[in-house]
C-alpha positions as CSV (number, residue, x, y, z in Angstrom):
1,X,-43.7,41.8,-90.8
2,X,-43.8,37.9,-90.5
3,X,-42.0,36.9,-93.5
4,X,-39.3,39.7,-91.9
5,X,-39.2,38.2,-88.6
6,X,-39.4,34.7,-90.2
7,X,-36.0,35.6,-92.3
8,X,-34.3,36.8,-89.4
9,X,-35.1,34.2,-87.2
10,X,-34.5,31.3,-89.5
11,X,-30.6,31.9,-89.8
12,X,-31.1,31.1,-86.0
13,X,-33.0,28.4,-85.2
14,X,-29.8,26.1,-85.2
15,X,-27.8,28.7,-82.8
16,X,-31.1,28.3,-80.4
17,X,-31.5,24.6,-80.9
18,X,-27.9,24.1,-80.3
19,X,-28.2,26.1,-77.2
20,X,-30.8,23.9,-75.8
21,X,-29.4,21.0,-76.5
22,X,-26.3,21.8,-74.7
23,X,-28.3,22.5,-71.4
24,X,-30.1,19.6,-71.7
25,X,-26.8,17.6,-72.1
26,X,-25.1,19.2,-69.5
27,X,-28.1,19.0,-66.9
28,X,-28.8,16.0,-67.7
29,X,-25.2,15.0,-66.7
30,X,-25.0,16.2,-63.3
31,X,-28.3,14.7,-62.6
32,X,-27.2,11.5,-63.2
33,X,-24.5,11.8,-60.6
34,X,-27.5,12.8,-58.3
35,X,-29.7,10.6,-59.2
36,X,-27.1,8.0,-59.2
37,X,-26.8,8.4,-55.7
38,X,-30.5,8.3,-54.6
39,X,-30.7,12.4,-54.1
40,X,-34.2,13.7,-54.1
41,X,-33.4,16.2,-56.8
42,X,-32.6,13.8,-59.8
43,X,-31.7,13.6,-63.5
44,X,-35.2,15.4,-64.8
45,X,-35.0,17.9,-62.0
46,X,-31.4,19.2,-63.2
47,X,-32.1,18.6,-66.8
48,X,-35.5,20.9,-66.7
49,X,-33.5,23.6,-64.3
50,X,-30.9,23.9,-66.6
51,X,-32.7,24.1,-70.0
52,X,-35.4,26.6,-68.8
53,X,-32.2,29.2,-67.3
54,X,-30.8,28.4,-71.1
55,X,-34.5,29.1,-73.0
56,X,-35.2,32.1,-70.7
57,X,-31.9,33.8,-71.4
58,X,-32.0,33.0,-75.3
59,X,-35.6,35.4,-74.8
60,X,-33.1,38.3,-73.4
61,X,-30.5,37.8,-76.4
62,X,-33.2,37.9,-79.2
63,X,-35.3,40.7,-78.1
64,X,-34.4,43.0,-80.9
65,X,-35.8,39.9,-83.7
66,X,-38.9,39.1,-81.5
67,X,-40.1,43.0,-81.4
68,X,-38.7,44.7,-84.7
69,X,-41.1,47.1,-85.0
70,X,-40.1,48.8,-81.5
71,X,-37.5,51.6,-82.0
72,X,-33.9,50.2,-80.8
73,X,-33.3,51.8,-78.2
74,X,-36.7,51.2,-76.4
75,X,-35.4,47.5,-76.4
76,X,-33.0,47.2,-73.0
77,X,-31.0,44.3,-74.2
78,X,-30.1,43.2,-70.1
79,X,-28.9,39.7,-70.0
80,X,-27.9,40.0,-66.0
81,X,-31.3,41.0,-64.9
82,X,-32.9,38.2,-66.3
83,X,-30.3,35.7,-64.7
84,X,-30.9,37.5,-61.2
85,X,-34.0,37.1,-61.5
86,X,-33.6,33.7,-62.6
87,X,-31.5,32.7,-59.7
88,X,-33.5,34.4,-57.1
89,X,-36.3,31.7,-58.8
90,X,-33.4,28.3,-58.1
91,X,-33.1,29.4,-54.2
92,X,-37.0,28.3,-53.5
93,X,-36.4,25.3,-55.9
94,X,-32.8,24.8,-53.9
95,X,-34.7,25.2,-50.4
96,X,-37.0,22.9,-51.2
97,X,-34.5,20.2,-51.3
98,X,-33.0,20.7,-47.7
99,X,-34.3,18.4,-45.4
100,X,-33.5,18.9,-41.2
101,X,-33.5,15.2,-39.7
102,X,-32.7,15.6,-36.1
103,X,-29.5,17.2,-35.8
104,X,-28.6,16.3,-39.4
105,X,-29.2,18.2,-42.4
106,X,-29.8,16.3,-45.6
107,X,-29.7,18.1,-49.5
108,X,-27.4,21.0,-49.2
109,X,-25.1,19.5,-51.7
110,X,-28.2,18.7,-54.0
111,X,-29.3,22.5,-53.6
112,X,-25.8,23.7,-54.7
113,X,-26.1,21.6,-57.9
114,X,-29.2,22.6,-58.7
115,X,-27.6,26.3,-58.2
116,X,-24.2,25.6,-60.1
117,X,-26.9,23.8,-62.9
118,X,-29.1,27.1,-63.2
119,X,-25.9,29.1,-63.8
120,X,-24.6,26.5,-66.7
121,X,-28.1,27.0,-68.2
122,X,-27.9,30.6,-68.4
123,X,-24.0,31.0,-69.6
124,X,-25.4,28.5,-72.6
125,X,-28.0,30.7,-73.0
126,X,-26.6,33.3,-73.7
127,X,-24.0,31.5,-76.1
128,X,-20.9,31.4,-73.6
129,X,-20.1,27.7,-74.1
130,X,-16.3,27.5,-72.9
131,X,-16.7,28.4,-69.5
132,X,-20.5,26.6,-69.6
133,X,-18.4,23.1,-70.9
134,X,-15.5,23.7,-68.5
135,X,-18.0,24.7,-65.4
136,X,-20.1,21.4,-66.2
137,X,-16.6,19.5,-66.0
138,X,-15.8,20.9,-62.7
139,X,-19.2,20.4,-61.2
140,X,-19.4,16.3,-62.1
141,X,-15.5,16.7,-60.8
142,X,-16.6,18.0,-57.5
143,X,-19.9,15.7,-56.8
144,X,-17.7,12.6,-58.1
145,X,-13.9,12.7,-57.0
146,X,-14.6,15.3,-53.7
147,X,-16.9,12.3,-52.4
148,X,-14.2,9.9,-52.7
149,X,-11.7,12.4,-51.0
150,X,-14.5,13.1,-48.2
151,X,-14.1,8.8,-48.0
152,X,-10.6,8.9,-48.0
153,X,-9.7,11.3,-45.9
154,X,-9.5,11.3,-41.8
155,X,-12.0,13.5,-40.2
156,X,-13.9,13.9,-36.7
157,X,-17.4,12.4,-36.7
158,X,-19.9,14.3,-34.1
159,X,-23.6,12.6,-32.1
160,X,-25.3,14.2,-29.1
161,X,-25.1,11.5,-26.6
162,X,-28.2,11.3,-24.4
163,X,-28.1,9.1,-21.5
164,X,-30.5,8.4,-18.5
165,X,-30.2,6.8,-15.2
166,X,-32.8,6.2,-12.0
167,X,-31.6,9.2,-9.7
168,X,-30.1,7.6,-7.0
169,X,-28.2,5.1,-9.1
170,X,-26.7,7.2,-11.7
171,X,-23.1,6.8,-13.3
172,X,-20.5,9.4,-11.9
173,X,-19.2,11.9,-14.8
174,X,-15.9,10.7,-14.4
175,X,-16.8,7.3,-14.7
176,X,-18.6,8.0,-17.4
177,X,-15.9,9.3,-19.8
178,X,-13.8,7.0,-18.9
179,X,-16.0,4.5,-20.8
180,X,-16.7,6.4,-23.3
181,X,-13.0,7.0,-24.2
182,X,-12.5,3.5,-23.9
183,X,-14.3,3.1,-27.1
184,X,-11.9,5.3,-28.5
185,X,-14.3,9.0,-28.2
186,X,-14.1,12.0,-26.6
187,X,-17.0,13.6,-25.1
188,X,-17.4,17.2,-23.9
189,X,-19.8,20.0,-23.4
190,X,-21.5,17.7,-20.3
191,X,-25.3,19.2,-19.4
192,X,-27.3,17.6,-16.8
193,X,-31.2,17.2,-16.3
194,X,-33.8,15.9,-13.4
195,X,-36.4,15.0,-15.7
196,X,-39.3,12.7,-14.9
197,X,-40.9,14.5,-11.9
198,X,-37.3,14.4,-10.6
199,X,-37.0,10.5,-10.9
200,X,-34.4,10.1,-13.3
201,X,-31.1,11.8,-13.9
202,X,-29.8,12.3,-17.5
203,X,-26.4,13.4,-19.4
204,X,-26.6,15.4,-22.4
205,X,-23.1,15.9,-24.1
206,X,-21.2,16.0,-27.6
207,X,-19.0,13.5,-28.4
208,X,-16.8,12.8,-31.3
209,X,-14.7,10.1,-33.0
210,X,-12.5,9.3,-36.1
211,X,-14.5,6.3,-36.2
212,X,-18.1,7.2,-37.0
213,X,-18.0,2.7,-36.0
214,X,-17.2,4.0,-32.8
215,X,-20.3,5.2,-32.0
216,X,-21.7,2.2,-33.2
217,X,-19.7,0.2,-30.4
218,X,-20.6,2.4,-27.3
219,X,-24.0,2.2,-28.4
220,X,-24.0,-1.9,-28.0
221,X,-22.4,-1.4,-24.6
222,X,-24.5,1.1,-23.3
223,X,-27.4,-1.4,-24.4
224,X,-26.2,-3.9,-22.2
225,X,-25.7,-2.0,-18.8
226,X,-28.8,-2.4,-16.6
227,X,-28.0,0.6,-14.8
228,X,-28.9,2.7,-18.0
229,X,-32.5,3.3,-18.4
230,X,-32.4,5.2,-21.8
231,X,-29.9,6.4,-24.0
232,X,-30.3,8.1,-27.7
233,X,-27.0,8.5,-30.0
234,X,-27.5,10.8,-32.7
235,X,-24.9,12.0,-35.3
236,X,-24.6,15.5,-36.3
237,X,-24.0,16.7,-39.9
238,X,-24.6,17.4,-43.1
239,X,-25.7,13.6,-44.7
């Protein structure tokens, strides 16, 4: 039985190393991009996702050699429930990476690599190179030219603007935007508090800008008025 299995498997052993080389090569690649720019989910992290979603699909394709003395069709040769259950494994690793800070939310891009990179490994796997290479192409496409096009191109920035006052020396709401748009923002969705045992009054609104410097600017003004007592800028997004 051995020197059986040994003969079938030895034609191969190139077919399965070539395999895992490949996921290691094209892991490895879209974790330098993220490790490249300082994401918590790196060049090891892709490179080990992607090779183990090519080794455990290689144990679907070669059940039939590793159990010959089982009658054929006792052996369910099911490629697609071993890559369910392999990317139903990625979403805890992917969730791990997603961080909330504030009102930001930091590694959803890194999650979808490693997600894209777990669905490389198994098309390798299973020995479907062309759309493995041409998915690998589009992925270091996506993380490196969509960045510089996110750069490039105009968009609104968003903060939650926080702002308190005593309470009977507070800065009318009409006032108020009118500074604000001076640097160039536009605030909305105004809320108002009597916090402080009812000794201070506070704004709490959205504002936005195509200038994310913007904020930046109202933030060094509103640190220099005397009549405010606290104030908290903080931008909201996906970092």
């Amino acid at each position: 039985m051995d020197l059986e299995y040994d003969a079938v498997m030895e034609n191969d052993y190139f077919v399965i190393l070539l395999h895992l080389l490949t996921a290691v090569a094209a892991g490895g690649l879209i974790g330098l991009e993220r490790t490249y720019h300082g994401r918590p989910a790196g060049f090891r992290t892709h490179t080990l996702v992607c090779t183990a979603s090519s080794l455990l699909m290689l144990l679907t394709v070669y059940q039939v050699q590793l159990l010959p003395d089982l009658p054929l069709e006792t052996v369910r040769v099911d490629p697609t429930r071993m890559g369910q259950g392999i990317m139903t494994g990625i979403g805890f690793l992917g969730a791990g990476v997603i961080m909330k800070e504030g009102l930001s939310i930091r590694g959803l891009t890194t999650a979808a690599s490693i997600w894209i990179t777990a669905s490389i490994g198994i098309l390798i796997g299973v020995g479907f190179y062309f759309p493995a290479i041409i998915a690998t192409l589009l992925t270091l496409f996506t993380l490196s030219l969509f960045r510089w096009i996110e750069t490039a191109m105009p968009t609104l920035s968003y903060a939650n603007l926080i702002m308190r006052f005593p309470r009977k020396d507070y800065l009318a709401q009409e006032a108020l935007a009118a500074l604000i748009k001076e640097h160039a923002i536009t605030s909305g969705n105004y809320s108002y508090h009597l916090v402080g045992d009812g000794k201070f009054f506070e704004y709490r609104m959205t504002i936005r800008s195509r200038d994310v410097n913007n904020f930046k600017r109202l933030s060094e003004t509103l640190a220099g008025m005397e009549q405010v007592l606290e104030f908290a800028v903080t931008p909201t997004g996906e970092k």
